[in-house]
C-alpha positions as CSV (number, residue, x, y, z in Angstrom):
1,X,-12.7,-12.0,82.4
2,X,-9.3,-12.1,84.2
3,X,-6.3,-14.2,82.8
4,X,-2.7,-14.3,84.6
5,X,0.3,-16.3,83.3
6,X,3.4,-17.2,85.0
7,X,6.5,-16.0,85.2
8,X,10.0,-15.8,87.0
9,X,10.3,-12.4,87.3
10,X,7.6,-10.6,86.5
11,X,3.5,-10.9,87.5
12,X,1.0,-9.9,84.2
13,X,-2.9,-10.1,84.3
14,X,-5.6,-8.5,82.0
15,X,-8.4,-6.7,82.7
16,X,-11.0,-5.0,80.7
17,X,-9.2,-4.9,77.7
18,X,-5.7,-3.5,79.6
19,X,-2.6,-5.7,80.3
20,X,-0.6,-5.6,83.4
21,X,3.2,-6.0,83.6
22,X,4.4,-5.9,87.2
23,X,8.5,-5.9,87.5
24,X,8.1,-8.1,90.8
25,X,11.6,-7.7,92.8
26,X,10.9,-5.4,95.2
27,X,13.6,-6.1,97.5
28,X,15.8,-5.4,94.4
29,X,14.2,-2.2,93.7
30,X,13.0,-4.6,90.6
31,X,16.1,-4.5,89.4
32,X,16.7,-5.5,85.8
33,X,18.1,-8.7,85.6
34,X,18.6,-11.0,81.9
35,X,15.6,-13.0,83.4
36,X,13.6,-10.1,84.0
37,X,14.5,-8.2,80.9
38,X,13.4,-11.5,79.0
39,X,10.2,-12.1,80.9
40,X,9.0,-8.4,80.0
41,X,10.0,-9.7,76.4
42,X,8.1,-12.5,76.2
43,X,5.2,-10.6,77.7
44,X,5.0,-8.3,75.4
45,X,4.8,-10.5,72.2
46,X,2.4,-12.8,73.3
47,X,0.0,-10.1,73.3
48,X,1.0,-8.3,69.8
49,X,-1.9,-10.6,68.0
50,X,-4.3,-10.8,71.1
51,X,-7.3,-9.1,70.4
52,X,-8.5,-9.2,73.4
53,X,-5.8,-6.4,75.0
54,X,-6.1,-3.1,73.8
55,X,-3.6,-1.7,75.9
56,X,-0.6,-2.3,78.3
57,X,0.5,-0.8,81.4
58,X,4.3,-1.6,82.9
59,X,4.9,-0.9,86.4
60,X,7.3,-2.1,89.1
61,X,6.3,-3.7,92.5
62,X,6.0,-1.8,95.6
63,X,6.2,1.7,96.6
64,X,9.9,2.4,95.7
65,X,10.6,1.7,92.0
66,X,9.6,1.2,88.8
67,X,13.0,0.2,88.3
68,X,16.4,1.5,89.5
69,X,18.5,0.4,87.1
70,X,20.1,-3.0,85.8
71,X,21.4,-5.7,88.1
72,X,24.7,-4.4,88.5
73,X,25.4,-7.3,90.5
74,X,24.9,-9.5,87.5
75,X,27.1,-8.0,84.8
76,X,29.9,-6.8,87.0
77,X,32.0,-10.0,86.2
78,X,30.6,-9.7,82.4
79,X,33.8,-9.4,79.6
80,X,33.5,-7.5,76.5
81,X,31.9,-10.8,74.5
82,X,29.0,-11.2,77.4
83,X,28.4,-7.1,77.6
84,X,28.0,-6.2,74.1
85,X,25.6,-9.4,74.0
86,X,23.5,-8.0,76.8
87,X,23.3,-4.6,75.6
88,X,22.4,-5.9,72.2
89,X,19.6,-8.4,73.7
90,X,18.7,-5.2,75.9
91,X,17.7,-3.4,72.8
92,X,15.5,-6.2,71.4
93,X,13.1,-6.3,74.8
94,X,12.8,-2.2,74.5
95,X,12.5,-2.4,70.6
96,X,9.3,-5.1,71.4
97,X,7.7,-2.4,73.6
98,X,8.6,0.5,71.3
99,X,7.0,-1.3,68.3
100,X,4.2,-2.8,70.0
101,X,1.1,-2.6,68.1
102,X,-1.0,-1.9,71.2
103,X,-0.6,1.3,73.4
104,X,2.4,0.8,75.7
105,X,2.4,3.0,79.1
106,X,5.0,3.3,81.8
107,X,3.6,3.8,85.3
108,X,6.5,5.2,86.9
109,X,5.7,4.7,90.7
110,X,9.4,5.0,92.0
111,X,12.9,5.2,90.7
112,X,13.3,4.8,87.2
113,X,17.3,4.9,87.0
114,X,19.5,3.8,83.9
115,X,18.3,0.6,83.0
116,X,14.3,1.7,84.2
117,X,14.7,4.7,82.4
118,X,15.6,3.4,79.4
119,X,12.4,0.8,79.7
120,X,10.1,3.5,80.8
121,X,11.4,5.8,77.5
122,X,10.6,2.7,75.5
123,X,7.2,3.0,76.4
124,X,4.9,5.4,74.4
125,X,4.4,7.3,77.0
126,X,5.3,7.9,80.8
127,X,2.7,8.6,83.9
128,X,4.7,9.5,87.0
129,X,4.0,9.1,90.5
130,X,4.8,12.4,92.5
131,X,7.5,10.5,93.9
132,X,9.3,9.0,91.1
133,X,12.8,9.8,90.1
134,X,14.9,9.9,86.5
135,X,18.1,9.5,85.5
136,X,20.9,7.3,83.8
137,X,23.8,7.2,86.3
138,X,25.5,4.7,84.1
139,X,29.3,7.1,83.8
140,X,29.3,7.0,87.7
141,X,29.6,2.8,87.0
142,X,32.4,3.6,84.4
143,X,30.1,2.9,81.9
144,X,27.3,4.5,79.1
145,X,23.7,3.2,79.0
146,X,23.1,0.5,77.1
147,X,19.6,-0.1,76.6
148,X,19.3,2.8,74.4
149,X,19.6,4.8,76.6
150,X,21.4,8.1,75.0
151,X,19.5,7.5,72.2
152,X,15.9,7.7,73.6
153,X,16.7,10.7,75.9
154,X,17.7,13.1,73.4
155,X,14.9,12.6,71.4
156,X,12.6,12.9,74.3
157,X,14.1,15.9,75.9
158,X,16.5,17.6,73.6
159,X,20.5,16.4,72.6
160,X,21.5,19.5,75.2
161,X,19.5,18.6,78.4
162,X,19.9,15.0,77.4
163,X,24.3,15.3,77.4
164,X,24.0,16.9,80.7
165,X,21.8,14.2,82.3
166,X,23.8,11.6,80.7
167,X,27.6,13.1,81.9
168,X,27.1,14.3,85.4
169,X,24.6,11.0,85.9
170,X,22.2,13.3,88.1
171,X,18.7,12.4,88.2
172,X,15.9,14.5,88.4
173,X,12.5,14.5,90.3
174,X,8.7,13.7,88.3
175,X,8.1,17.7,87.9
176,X,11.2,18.4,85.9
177,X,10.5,15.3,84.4
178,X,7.1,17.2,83.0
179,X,8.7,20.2,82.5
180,X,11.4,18.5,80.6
181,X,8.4,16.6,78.3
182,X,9.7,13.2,80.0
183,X,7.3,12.3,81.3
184,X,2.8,13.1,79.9
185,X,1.9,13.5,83.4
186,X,2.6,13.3,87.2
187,X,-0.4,12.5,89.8
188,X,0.1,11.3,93.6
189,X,0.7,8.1,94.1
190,X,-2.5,6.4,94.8
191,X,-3.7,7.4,91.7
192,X,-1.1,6.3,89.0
193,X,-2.8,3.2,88.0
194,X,-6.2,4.9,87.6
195,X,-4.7,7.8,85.5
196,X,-3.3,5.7,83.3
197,X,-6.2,3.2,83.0
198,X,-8.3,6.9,82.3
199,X,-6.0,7.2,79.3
200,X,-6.5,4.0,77.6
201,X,-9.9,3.8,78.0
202,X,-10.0,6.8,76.0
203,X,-8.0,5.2,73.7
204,X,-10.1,2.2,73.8
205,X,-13.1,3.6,72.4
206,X,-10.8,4.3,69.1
207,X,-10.2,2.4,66.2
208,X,-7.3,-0.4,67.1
209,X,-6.4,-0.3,63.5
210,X,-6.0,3.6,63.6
211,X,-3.7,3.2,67.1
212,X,-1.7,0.8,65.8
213,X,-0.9,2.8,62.8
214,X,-0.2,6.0,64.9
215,X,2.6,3.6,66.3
216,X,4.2,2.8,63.0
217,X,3.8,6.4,61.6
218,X,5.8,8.4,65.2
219,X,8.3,5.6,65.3
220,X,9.1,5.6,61.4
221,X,10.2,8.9,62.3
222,X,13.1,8.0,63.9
223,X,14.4,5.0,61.4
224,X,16.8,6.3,59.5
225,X,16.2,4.3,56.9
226,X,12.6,4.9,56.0
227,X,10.9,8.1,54.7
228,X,8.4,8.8,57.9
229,X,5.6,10.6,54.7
230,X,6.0,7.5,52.8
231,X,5.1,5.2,55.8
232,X,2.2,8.0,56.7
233,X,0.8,8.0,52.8
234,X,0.4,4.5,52.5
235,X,-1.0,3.7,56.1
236,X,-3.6,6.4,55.7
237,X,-4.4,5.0,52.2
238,X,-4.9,1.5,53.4
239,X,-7.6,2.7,56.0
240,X,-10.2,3.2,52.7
241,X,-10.5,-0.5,52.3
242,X,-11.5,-1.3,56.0
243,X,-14.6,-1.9,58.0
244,X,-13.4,0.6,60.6
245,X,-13.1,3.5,58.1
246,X,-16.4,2.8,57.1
247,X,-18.0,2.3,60.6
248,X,-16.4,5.5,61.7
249,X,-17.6,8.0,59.0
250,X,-20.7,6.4,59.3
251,X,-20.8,6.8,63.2
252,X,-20.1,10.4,62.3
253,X,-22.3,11.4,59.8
254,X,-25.1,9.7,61.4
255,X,-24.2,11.5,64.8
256,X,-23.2,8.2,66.4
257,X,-20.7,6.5,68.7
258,X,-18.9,4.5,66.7
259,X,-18.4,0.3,67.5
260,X,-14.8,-0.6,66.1
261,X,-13.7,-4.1,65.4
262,X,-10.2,-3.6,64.3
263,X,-10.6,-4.6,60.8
């Protein structure tokens, strides 16, 4: 069963489980615009509560980009009042797909500047096309990133790496992307899609309870106001009152798949 729903700037589908996000500006280098950073919003939360997607894949039209950046076109004229609003309402789209109950994964097919990056980093994880490109180029603009941007890359890479990326506004290519621990994995071209449909169909065959708490434990990590253990102790505690606890110790000590239902 296939589904597809409309919208301005973005094209989303599901199949087999997985949903599609396609940033569809490729003449823009799929550009972030407010329309497009509230489409990928709105996209994301309608499928928090759908169990029928167990996983979501965000990619950018064409062979380019994923996304190179915001629509600096946009926001040039923006004052202080209109700026700080965007950044803020930039932070709620990335926080939706950072605390997305399903698996969220960025198929980086292109550039993934500022704006991208920050989107990609908000995604659980990062597949990248031998071709793709990273960086947040935001001080050549006059300006820091404001999706999150120095926040998300020091975790990911280290506070030193991160600072040097972040002040000379260099990017670098998919390998030192790896190397760096940006990015999970880099594959040619023709085959990011299928690499990272391999990946959550692994995941798939887990339980969706147990996925979605693997979210809330890693993220509770980095809320300064919550105790990570705390979140961990009472998520894993919960687990001994559901069916898929007890389908998947049974599935094990009966030397069986197991069949998950998410409850």
């Amino acid at each position: 069963m296939t589904t597809q729903v409309m919208y301005q700037m973005i094209v989303t589908k599901t199949e087999s489980e997985i949903f599609y996000i396609t940033i569809n500006r490729e003449t823009k280098l799929n550009a972030l615009n407010i329309q497009t950073l509230s489409d990928i919003k709105n996209a994301v939360l309608s499928i928090y509560n759908d169990t029928n997607v167990r996983g979501v894949i965000i990619t950018g039209a064409g062979p380019k980009a994923f996304a190179a950046g915001a629509d600096i076109e946009e926001f040039s004229q923006f004052d202080v009042e209109k700026g700080t609003r965007l950044s803020s309402e930039g932070h709620a789209v990335l926080k939706a797909i950072e605390h997305c109950p399903k698996p969220v994964i960025a198929a980086v097919n292109g550039f993934a500047l500022g704006g991208g990056n920050e989107l990609a980093m908000a995604c659980h994880f990062r597949i990248a096309a031998e071709n793709a490109k990273f960086g947040q180029p935001e001080v050549s603009l006059g300006i820091t990133p404001g999706y999150a941007g120095t926040q998300r890359l020091a975790q990911l890479i280290g506070k030193g790496r991160a600072l040097e990326l972040l002040m000379t506004g260099e990017s670098i290519n998919a390998a030192e992307a790896l190397r760096l621990g940006l990015v999970n994995h880099v594959v040619p071209a023709d085959q990011l899609i299928s690499k990272c449909e391999e990946i959550l169909n692994k995941i798939k065959t887990k339980s969706p309870l147990a996925i979605s708490s693997v979210i809330r434990c890693v993220n509770a990590f980095y809320e300064k106001k919550v105790d990570g253990n705390d979140v961990e102790i009472n998520e894993f505690g919960n687990f001994f009152g559901s069916e898929d606890f007890k389908e998947g110790t049974q599935a094990f000590l009966n030397k069986r798949p197991a069949h998950f239902k998410g409850n």
